[in-house]
C-alpha positions, 0 to 999 in steps of 0.5 A: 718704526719702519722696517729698515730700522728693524731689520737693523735691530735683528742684525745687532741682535742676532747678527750670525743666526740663519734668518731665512733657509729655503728648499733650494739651499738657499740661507742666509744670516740676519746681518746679511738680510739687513744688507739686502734690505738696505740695498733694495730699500734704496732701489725703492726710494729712489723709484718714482712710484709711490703704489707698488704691488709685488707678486710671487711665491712663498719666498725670500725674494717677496719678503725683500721686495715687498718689506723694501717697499715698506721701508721706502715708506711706500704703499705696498699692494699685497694681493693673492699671486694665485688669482686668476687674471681677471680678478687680479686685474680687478684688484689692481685697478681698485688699488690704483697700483702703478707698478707691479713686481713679480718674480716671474712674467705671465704673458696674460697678465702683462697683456692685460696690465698693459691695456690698463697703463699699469707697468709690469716689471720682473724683480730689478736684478742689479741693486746698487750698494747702500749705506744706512745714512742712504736712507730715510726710515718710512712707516710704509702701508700694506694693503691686504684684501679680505677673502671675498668668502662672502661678497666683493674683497675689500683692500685692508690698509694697515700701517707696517707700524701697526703690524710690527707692533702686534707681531711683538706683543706675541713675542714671549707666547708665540710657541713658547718653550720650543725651540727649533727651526719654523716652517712658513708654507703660507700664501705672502698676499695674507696678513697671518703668514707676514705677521708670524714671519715677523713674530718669529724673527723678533724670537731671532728664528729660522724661517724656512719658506716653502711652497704648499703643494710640496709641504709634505716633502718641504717638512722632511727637508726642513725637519721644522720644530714649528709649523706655521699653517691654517687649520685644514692643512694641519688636518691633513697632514695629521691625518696622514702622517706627515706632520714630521718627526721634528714638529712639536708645535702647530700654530693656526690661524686664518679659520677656526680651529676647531677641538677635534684638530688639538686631539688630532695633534695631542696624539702625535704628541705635537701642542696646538696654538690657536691665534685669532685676528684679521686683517682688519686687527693688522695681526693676533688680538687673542691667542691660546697659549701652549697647555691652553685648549685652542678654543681658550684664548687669551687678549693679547698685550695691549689688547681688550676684548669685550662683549657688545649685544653677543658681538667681540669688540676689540679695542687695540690702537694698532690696527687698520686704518681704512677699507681703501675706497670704502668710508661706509664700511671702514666706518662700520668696522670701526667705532668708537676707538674699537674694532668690530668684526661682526664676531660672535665669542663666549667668555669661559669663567677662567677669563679666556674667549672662545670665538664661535664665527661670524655674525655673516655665519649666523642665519635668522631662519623665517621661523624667527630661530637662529641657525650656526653654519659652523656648529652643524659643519662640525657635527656633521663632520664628525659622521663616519667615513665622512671626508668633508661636511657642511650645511647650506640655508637657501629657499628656507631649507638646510642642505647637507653637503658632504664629500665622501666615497660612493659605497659610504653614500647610504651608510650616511644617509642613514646616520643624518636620518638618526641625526634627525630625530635627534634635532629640533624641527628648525634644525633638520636636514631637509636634502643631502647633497654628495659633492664630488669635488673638494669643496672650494676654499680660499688660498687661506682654507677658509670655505666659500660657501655662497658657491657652492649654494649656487652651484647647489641650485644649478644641480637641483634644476 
């Protein structure tokens, strides 16, 4: 099914209900987001390029753009506005992109674009009127590219097909019971934040599209039931209170969801809803219900999940259909019908999932013992005063990372000292770094860890 049907069938189904809202009181109604899609999926149609990229904020105007390309049956090229130039450039020559659509020029990028014979234009502003029998319905491909947290991004192909499908199967969890308005500050180069806006549009919602360096302010404009946000966001918002008084649901999903954020917001009397996928899964394969714990999930419709060698294999037909360029990997990854991600999980007794991080998370020690990045970054956290934690493994030794105020320095070496005596010798702290700096992390909140042992060894010699 391609999108332009879709956008039809939403029109039919919630004709006069407000669709999209955004922060400049902008609104407007599923019928006429059909007509605007239509509009411009002629536009598309009738271009003569078949690999499009688009460009720009959190907006409506991406979602027209990009989901038009889509219904003219086209390759959408969906990378990271936020990139810096060279690696956008980067990004776009591996994708071979003819043409790139943004909603605003930058003249570094034009030039560089320039030198590589790839167009660059603004988003077209005059689009001629269409009816349905103008066009013909394509199941279009995006392609998303994976965050490079642990080397080189990879261009995910995943058929619209694929992730309309997925985006339906969540259709009667997806915060269930709560009605209201949806906040959507996330980056569109990511695969979670065009799922949910998919998820919640079949639920006939109004998605308010908002720009995440004015979140706090954009949840007081909104006065959102639901947001749609990854899990360090939600962190600090709950930590400082600005969550909103209308929020009675979190949806997260990019990183692990960790416990300690369900009591954060159980406090403030807000529900957290945990959904687990990737680009490769081409949306949610496993969710924690609204009463479920976030580290309870559950496979969704369609999906199977099962355990292979203490590796989630995920068995679902709707999913990527290659790393671009890539046979090596994309063969990796997919095997015998399913998915493998390189995922560790437990299945509790109740039949749900807790997904405890990438095998790449794992590190196999020289001592021949097995040590958990995420399991000592959420003890460590959890030391007072505290802003930010994880550990680092180079030259056979783990480093304590912490971000933390300079009067609480020696308070928390003292606390790692007791945590000491606590582990066994392949799990002790042998160095504690205090970084200045927040640590880095993609668009998605995801750490990078790799840079920061780099930049560990820079300040060590």
């Amino acid at each position: 099914m391609g999108f332009f049907d879709v956008s039809e069938r939403w029109a039919e189904n919630y004709s006069g209900r407000i669709a999209v809202e955004e922060s400049n009181g902008y609104r407007i109604t599923y019928r006429e987001m059909a007509e605007v899609i239509r509009n411009h999926t002629g536009f598309y149609q009738d271009l003569q390029y078949d690999r499009i990229a688009v460009l720009g904020a959190a907006s409506f105007a991406w979602f027209v753009h990009a989901y038009s390309v889509l219904a003219a049956g086209k390759t959408l090229i969906a990378p990271d506005a936020l990139l810096p130039v060279e690696d956008m450039v980067t990004l776009l020559k591996y994708a071979d992109t003819q043409v790139v659509y943004t909603d605003e020029k930058d003249r570094k990028l034009a030039r560089a674009l320039e030198q590589e014979n790839i167009r660059y234009e603004v988003y077209p502003q005059h689009i001629a009127e269409r009816t349905a029998y103008d066009i013909e319905n394509e199941d279009g491909h995006i392609m998303f590219f994976t965050s490079g947290t642990s080397g080189r991004a990879k261009g995910v192909v995943v058929p619209f097909s694929a992730l309309y499908a997925n985006a339906f199967k969540v259709r009667e969890w997806l915060a269930s019971g709560y009605e209201g308005k949806v906040y959507l500050p996330m980056p569109t180069g990511h695969l979670y934040a065009n799922f949910i806006a998919l998820a919640f549009w079949n639920q006939g919602r109004t998605l308010c599209m908002g720009n995440p360096r004015h979140i706090a302010e954009e949840i007081v404009y909104f006065k959102p039931a639901v947001l749609s946000i990854v899990s360090s966001m939600a962190e600090y918002l709950l930590q400082n209170g600005q969550q909103g008084e209308n929020t009675k649901v979190i949806t997260v999903a990019g990183s692990r969801c960790e416990r300690s954020l369900e009591e954060l917001a159980a406090a403030q009397g807000i529900r957290m809803q945990n959904l687990y996928g990737a680009s490769e899964t081409a949306g949610a394969a496993a969710m924690s219900r609204i009463g479920d714990h976030v580290d309870h999930l559950t496979a969704v419709e369609g999906v199977s999940l099962f355990l292979e060698e203490g590796e989630l294999v995920i068995s679902n037909p709707d999913c990527m259909t290659e790393y671009y360029k890539k046979p090596k990997e994309t063969q990796e990854v997919l095997q015998k019908g399913c998915i493998y991600l390189g995922d560790q999980a437990a299945l509790h007794e109740d039949g749900t999932w807790n997904i405890l991080g990438r095998r790449q998370d794992m590190i196999s020690m020289k001592n021949g013992n097995k040590l958990y990045y995420q399991e000592m970054d959420e003890e460590l956290s959890q030391i007072e005063a505290v802003r930010e934690a994880c550990v680092l493994y180079t030259d056979d030794r783990i480093i304590a990372v912490i971000v933390a105020n300079q009067e609480d320095q020696e308070q928390i070496r003292s606390r790692i000292k007791v945590y000491n005596k606590k582990q066994p010798y392949y799990r002790k702290i042998e160095d504690i770094w205090f970084r200045q700096d927040a640590f880095p992390r993609t668009s998605m909140g995801k750490l990078i860890r790799r840079n920061m042992i780099e930049e560990y060894k820079e300040q060590r010699t």
